[in-house]
PDB file of N, CA, C and O in Angstrom:
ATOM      1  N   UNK A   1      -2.700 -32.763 -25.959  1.00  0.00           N
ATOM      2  CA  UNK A   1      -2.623 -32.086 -24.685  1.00  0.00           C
ATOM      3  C   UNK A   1      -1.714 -32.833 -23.700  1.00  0.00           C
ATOM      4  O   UNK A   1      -1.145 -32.248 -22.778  1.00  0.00           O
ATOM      5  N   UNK A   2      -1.601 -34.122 -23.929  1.00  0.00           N
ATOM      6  CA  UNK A   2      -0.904 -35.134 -22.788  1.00  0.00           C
ATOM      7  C   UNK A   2       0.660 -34.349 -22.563  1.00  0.00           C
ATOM      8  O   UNK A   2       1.072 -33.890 -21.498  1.00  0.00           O
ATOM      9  N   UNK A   3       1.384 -34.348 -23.901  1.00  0.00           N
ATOM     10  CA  UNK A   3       2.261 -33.898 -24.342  1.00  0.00           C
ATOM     11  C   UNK A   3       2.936 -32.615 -24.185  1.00  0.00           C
ATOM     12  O   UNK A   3       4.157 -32.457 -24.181  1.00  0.00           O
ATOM     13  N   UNK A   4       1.914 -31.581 -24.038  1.00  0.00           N
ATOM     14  CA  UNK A   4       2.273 -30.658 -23.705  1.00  0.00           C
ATOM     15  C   UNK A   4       3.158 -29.988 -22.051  1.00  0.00           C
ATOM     16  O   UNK A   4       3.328 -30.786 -21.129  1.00  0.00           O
ATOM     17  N   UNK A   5       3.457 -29.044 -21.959  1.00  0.00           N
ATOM     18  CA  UNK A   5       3.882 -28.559 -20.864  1.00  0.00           C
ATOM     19  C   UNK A   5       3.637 -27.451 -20.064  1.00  0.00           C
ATOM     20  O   UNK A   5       4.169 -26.521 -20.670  1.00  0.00           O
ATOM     21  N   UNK A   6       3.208 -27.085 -19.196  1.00  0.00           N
ATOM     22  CA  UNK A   6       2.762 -25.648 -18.842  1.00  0.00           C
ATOM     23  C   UNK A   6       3.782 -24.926 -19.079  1.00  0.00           C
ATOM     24  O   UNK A   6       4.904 -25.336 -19.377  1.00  0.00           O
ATOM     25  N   UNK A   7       3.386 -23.670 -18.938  1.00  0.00           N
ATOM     26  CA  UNK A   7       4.689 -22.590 -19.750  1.00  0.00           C
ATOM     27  C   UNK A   7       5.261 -22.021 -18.584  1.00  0.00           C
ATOM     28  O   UNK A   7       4.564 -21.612 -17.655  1.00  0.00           O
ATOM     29  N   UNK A   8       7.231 -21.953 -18.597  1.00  0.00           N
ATOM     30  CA  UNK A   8       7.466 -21.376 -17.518  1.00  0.00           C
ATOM     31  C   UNK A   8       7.326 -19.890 -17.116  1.00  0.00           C
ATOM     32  O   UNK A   8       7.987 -18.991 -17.633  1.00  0.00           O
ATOM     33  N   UNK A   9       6.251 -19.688 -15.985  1.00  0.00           N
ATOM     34  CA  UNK A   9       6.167 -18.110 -15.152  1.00  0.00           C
ATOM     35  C   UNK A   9       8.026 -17.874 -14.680  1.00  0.00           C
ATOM     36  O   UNK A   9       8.836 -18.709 -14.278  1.00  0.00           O
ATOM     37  N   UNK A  10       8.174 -16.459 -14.933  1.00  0.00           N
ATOM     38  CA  UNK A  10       9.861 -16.096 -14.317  1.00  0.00           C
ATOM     39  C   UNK A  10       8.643 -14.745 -13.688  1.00  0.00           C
ATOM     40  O   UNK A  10       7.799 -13.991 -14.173  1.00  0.00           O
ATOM     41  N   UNK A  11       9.227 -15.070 -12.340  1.00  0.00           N
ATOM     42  CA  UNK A  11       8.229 -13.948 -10.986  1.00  0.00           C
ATOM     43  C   UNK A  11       8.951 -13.569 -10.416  1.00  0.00           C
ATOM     44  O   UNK A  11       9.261 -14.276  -9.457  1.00  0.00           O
ATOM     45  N   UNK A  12       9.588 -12.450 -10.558  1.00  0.00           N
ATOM     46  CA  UNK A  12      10.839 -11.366  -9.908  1.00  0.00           C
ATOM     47  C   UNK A  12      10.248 -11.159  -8.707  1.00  0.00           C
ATOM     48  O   UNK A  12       9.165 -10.575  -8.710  1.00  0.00           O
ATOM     49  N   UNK A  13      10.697 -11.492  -7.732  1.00  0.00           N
ATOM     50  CA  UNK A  13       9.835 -10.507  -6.240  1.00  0.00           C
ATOM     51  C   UNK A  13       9.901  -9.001  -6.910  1.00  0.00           C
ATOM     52  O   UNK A  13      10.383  -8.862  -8.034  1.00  0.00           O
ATOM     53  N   UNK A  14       9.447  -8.002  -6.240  1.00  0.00           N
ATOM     54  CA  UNK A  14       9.613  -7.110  -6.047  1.00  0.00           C
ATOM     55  C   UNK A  14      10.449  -6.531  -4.709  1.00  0.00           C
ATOM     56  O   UNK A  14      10.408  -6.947  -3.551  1.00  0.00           O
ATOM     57  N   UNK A  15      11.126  -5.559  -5.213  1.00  0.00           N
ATOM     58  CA  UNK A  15      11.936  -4.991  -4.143  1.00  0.00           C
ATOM     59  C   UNK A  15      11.495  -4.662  -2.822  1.00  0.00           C
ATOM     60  O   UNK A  15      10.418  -4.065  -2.806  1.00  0.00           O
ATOM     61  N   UNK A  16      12.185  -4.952  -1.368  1.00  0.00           N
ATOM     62  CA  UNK A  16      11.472  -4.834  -0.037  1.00  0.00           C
ATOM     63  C   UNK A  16      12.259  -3.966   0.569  1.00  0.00           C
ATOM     64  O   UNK A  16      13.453  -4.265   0.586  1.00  0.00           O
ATOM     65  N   UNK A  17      11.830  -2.638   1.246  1.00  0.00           N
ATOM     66  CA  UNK A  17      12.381  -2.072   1.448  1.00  0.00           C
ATOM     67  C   UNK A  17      12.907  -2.802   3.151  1.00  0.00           C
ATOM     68  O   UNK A  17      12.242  -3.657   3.735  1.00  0.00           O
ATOM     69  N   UNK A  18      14.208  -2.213   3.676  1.00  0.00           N
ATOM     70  CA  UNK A  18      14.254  -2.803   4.945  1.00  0.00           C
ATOM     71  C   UNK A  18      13.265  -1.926   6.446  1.00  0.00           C
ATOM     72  O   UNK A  18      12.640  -0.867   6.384  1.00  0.00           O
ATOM     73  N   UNK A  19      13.390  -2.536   7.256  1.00  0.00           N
ATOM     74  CA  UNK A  19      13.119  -1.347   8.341  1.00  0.00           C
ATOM     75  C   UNK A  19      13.659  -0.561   8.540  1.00  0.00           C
ATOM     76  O   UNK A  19      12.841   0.359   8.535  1.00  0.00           O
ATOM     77  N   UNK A  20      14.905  -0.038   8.817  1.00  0.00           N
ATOM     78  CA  UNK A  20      15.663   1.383   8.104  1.00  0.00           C
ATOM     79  C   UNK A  20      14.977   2.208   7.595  1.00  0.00           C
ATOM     80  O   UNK A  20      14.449   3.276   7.906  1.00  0.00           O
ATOM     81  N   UNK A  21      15.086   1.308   6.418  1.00  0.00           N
ATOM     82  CA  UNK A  21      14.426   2.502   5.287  1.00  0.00           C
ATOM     83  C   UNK A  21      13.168   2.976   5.742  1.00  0.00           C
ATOM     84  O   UNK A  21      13.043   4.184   5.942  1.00  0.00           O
ATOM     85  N   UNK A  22      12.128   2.131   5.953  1.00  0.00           N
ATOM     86  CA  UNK A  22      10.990   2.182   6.448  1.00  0.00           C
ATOM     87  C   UNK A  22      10.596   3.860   7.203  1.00  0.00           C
ATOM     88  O   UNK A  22       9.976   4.873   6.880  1.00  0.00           O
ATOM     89  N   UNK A  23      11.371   3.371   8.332  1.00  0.00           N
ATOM     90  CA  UNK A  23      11.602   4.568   9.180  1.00  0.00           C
ATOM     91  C   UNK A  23      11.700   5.805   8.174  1.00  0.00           C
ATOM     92  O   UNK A  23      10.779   6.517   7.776  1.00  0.00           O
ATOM     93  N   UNK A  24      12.753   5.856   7.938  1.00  0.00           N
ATOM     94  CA  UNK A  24      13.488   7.004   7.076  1.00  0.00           C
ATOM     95  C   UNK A  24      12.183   7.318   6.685  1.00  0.00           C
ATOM     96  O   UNK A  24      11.704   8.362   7.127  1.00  0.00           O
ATOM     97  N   UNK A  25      11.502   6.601   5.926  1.00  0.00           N
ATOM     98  CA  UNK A  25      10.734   7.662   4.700  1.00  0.00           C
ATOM     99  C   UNK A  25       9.611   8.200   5.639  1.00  0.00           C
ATOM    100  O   UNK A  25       9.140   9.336   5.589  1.00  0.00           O
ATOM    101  N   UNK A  26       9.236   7.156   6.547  1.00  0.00           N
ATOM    102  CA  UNK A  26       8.084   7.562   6.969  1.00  0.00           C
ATOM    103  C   UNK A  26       8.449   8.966   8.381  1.00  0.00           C
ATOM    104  O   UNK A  26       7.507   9.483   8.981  1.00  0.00           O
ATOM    105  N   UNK A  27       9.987   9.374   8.682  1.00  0.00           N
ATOM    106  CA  UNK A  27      10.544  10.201   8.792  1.00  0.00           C
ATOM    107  C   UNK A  27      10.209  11.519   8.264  1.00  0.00           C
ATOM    108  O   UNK A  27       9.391  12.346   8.668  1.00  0.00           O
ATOM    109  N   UNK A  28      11.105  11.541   7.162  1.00  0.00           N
ATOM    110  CA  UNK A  28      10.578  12.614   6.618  1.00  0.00           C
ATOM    111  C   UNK A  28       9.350  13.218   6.356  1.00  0.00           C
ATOM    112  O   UNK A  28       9.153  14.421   6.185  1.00  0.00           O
ATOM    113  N   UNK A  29       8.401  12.164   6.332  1.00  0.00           N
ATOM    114  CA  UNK A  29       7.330  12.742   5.903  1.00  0.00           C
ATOM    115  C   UNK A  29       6.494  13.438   7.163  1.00  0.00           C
ATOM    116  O   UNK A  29       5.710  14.384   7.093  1.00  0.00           O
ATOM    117  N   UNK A  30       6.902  12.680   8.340  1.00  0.00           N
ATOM    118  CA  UNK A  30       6.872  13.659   9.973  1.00  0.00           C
ATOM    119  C   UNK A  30       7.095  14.429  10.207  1.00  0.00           C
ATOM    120  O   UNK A  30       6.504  14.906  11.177  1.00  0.00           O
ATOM    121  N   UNK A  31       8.242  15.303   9.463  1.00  0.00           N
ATOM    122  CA  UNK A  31       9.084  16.235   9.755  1.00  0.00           C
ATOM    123  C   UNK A  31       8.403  17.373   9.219  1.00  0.00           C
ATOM    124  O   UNK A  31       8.794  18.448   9.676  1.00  0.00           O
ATOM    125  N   UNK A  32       7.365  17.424   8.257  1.00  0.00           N
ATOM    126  CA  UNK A  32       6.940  17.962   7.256  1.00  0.00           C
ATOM    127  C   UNK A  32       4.879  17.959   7.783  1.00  0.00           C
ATOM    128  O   UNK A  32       4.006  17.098   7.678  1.00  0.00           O
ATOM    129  N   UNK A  33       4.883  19.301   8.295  1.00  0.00           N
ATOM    130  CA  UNK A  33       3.073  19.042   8.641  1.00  0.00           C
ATOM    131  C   UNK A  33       2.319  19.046   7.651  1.00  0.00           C
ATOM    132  O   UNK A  33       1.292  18.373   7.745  1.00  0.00           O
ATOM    133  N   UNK A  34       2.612  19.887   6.238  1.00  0.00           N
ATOM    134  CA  UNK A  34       1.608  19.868   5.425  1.00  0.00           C
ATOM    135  C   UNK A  34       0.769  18.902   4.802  1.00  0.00           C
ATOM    136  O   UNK A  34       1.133  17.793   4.411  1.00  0.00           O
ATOM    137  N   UNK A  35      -0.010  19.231   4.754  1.00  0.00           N
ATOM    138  CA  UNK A  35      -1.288  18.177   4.055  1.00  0.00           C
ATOM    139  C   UNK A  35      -0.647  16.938   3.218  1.00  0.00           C
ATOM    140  O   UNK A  35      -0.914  15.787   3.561  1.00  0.00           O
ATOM    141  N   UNK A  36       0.044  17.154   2.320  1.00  0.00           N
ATOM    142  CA  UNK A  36       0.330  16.593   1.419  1.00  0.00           C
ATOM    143  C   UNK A  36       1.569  15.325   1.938  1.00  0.00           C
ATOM    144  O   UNK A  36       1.641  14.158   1.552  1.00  0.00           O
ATOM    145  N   UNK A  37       2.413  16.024   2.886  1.00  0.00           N
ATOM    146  CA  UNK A  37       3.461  14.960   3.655  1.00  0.00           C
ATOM    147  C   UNK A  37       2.321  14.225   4.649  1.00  0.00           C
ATOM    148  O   UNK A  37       2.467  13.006   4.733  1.00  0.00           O
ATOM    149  N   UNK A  38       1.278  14.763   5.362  1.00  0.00           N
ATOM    150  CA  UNK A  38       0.610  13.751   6.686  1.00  0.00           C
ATOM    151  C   UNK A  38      -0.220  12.816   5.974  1.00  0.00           C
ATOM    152  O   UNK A  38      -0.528  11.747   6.502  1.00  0.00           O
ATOM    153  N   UNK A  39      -0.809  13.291   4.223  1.00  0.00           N
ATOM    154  CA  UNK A  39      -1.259  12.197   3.370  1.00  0.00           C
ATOM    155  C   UNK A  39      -0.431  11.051   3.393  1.00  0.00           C
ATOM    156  O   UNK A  39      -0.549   9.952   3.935  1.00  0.00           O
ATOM    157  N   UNK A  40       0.445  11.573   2.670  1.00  0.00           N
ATOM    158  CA  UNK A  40       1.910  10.304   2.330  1.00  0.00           C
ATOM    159  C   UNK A  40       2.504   9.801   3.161  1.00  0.00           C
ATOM    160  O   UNK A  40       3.090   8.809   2.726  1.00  0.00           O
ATOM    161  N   UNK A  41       2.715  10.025   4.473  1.00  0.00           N
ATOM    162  CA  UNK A  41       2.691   9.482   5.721  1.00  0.00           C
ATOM    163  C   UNK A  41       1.796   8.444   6.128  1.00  0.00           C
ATOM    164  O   UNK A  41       2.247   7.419   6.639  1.00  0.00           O
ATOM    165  N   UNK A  42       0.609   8.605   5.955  1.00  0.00           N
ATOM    166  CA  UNK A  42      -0.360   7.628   6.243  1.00  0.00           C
ATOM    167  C   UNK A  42      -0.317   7.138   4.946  1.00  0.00           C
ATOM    168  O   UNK A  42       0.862   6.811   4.815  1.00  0.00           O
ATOM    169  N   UNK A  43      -0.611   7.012   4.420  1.00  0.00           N
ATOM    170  CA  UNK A  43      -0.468   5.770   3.043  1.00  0.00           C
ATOM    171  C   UNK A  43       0.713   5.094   3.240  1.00  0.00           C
ATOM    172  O   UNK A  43       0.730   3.945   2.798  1.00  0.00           O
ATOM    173  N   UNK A  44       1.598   5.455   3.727  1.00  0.00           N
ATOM    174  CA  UNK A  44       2.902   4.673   3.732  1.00  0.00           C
ATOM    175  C   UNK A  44       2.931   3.528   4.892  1.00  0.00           C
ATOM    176  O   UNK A  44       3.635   2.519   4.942  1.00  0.00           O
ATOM    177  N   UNK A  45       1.896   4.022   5.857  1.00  0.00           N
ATOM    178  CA  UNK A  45       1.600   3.370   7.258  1.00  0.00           C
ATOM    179  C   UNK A  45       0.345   2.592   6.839  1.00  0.00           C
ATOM    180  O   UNK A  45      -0.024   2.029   7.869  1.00  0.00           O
ATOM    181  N   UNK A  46      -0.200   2.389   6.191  1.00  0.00           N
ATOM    182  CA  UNK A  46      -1.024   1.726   5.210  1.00  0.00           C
ATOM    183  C   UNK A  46      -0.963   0.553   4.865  1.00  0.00           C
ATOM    184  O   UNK A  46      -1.616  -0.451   5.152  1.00  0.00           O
ATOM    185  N   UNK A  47       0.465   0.904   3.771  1.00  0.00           N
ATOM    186  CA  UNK A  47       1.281  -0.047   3.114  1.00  0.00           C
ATOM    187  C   UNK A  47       1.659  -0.832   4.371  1.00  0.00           C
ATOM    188  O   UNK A  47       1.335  -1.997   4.603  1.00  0.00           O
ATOM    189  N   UNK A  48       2.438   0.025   5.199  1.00  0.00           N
ATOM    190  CA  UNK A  48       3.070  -1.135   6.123  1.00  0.00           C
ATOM    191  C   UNK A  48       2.611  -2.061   7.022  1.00  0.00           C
ATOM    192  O   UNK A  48       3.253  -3.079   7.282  1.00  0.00           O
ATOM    193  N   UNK A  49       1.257  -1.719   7.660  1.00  0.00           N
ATOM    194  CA  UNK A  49       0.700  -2.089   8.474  1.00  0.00           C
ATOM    195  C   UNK A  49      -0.306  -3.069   7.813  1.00  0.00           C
ATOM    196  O   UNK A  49      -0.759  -3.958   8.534  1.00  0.00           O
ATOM    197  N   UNK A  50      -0.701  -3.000   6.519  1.00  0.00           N
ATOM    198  CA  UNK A  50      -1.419  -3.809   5.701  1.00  0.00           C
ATOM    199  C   UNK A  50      -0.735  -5.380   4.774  1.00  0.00           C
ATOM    200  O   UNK A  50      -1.098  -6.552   4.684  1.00  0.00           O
ATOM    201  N   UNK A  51       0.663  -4.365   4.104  1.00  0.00           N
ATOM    202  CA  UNK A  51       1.283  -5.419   3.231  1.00  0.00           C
ATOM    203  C   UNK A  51      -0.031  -5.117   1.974  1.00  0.00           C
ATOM    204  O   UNK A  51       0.091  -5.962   1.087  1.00  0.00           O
ATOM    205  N   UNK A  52      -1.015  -4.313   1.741  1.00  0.00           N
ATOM    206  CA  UNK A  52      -1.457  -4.469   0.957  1.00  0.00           C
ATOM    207  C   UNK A  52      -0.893  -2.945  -0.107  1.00  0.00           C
ATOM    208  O   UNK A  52      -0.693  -1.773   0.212  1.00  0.00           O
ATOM    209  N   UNK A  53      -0.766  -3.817  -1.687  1.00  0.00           N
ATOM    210  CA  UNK A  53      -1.106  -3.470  -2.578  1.00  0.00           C
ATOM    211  C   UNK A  53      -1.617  -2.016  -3.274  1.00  0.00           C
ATOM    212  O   UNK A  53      -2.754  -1.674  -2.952  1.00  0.00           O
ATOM    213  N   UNK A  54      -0.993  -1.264  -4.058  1.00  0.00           N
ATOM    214  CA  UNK A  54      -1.088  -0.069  -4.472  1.00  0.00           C
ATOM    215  C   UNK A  54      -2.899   0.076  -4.799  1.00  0.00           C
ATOM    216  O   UNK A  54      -3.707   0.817  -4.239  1.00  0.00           O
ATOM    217  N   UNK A  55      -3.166  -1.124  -6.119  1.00  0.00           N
ATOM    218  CA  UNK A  55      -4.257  -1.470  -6.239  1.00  0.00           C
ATOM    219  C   UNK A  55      -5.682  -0.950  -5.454  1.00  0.00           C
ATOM    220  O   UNK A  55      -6.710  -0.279  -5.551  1.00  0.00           O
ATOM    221  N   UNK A  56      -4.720  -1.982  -4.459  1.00  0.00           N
ATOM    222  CA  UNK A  56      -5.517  -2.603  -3.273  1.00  0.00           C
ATOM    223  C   UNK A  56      -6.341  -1.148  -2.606  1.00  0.00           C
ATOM    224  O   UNK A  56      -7.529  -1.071  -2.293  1.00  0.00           O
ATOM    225  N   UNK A  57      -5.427  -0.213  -2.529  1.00  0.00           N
ATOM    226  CA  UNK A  57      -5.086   0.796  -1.397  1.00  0.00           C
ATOM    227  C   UNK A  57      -5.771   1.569  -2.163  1.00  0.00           C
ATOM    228  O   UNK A  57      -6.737   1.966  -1.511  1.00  0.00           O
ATOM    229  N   UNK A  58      -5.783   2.129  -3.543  1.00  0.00           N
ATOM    230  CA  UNK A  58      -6.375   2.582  -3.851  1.00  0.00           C
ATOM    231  C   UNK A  58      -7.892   3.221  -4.315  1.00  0.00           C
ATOM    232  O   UNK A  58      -8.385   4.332  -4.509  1.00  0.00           O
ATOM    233  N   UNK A  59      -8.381   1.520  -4.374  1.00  0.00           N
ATOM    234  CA  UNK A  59      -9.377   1.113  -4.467  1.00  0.00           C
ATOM    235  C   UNK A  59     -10.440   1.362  -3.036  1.00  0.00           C
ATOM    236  O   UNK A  59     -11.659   1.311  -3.195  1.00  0.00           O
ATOM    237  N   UNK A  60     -10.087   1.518  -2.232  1.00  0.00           N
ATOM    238  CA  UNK A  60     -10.259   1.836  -0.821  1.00  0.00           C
ATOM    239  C   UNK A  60     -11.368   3.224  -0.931  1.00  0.00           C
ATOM    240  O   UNK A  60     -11.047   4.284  -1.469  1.00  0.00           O
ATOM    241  N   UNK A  61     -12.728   2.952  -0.294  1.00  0.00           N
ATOM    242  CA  UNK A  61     -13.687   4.287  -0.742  1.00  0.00           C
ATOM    243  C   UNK A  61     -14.185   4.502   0.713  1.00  0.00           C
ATOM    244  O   UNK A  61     -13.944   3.638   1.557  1.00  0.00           O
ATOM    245  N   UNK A  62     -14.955   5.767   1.071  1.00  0.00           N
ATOM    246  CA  UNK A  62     -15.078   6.438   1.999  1.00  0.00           C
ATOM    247  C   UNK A  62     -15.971   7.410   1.640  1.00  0.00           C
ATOM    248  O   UNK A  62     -15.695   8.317   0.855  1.00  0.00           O
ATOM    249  N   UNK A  63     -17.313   7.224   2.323  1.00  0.00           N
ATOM    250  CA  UNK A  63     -18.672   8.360   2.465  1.00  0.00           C
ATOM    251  C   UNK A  63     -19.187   8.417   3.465  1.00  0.00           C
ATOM    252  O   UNK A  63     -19.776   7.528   4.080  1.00  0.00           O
ATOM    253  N   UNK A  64     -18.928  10.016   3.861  1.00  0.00           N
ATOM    254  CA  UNK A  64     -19.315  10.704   4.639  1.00  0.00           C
ATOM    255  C   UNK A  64     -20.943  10.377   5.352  1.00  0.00           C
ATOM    256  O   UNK A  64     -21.252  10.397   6.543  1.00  0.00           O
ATOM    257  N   UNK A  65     -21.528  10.177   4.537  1.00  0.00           N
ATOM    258  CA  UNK A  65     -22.926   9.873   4.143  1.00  0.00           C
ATOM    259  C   UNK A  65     -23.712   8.490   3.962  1.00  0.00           C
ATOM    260  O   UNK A  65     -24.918   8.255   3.888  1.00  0.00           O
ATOM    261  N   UNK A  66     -22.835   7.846   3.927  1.00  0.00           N
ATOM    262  CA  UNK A  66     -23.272   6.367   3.881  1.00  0.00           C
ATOM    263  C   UNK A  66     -21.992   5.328   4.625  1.00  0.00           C
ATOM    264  O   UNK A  66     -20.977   5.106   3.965  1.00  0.00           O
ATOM    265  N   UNK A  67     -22.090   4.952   5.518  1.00  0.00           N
ATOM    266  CA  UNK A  67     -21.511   4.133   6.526  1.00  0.00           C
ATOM    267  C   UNK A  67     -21.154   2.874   5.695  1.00  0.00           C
ATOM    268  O   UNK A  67     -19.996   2.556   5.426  1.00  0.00           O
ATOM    269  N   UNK A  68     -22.154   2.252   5.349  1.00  0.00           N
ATOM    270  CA  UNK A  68     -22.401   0.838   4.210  1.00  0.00           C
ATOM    271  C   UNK A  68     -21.551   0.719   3.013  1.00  0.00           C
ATOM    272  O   UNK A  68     -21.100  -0.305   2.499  1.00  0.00           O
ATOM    273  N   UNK A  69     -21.370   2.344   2.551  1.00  0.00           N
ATOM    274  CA  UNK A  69     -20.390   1.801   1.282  1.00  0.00           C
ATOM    275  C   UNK A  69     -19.216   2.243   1.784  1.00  0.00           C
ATOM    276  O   UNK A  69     -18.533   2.694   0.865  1.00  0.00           O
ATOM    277  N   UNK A  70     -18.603   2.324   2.976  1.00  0.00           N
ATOM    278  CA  UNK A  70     -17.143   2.803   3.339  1.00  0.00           C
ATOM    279  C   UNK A  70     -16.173   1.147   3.532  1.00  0.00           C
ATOM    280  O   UNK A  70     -16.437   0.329   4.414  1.00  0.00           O
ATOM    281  N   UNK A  71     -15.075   0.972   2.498  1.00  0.00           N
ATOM    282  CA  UNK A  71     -13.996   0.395   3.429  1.00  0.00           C
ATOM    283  C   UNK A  71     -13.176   0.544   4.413  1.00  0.00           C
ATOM    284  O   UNK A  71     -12.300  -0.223   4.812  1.00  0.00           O
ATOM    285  N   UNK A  72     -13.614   1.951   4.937  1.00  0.00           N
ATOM    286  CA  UNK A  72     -12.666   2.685   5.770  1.00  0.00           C
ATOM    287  C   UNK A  72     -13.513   3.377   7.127  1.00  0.00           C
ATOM    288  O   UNK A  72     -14.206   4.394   7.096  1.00  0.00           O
ATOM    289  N   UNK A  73     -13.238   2.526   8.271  1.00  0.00           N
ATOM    290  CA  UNK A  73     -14.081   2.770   9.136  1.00  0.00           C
ATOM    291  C   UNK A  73     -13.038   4.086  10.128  1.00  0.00           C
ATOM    292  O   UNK A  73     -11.823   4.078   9.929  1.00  0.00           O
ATOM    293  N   UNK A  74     -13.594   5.052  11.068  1.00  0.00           N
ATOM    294  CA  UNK A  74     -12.891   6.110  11.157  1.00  0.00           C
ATOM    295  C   UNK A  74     -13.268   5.671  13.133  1.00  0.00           C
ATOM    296  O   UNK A  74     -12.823   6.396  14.023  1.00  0.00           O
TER     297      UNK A  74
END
């Protein structure tokens, strides 16, 4: 074991979009009232305002009915 070496990690960032872009997408999706753009709008404001994780975001639960098991306070 003395001998050995840890193995090299190669950790690509992932791509960042700029503020520009930012705008832009979260643009379009303003421009657009339906359900489905004011979803993707807010998830995108999510992302940004969080820095968190698709995962992360997804994992995210919400009942009507129980206060206690919500990560998502309204």
């Amino acid at each position: 074991m003395a001998r050995m070496r840890p193995p090299k990690i190669h950790e690509n960032s992932p791509d960042v979009l700029r503020e520009e872009q930012l705008r832009n997408l979260v643009g379009v999706c303003d421009r657009d009232t339906s359900y489905e753009r004011r979803r993707d709008a807010a998830l995108i404001r999510v992302f940004i305002a969080t820095g968190a994780r698709l995962q992360e975001v997804t994992n995210l639960s919400y009942d009507l009915e129980d206060d206690a098991r919500n990560d998502v306070s309204m």
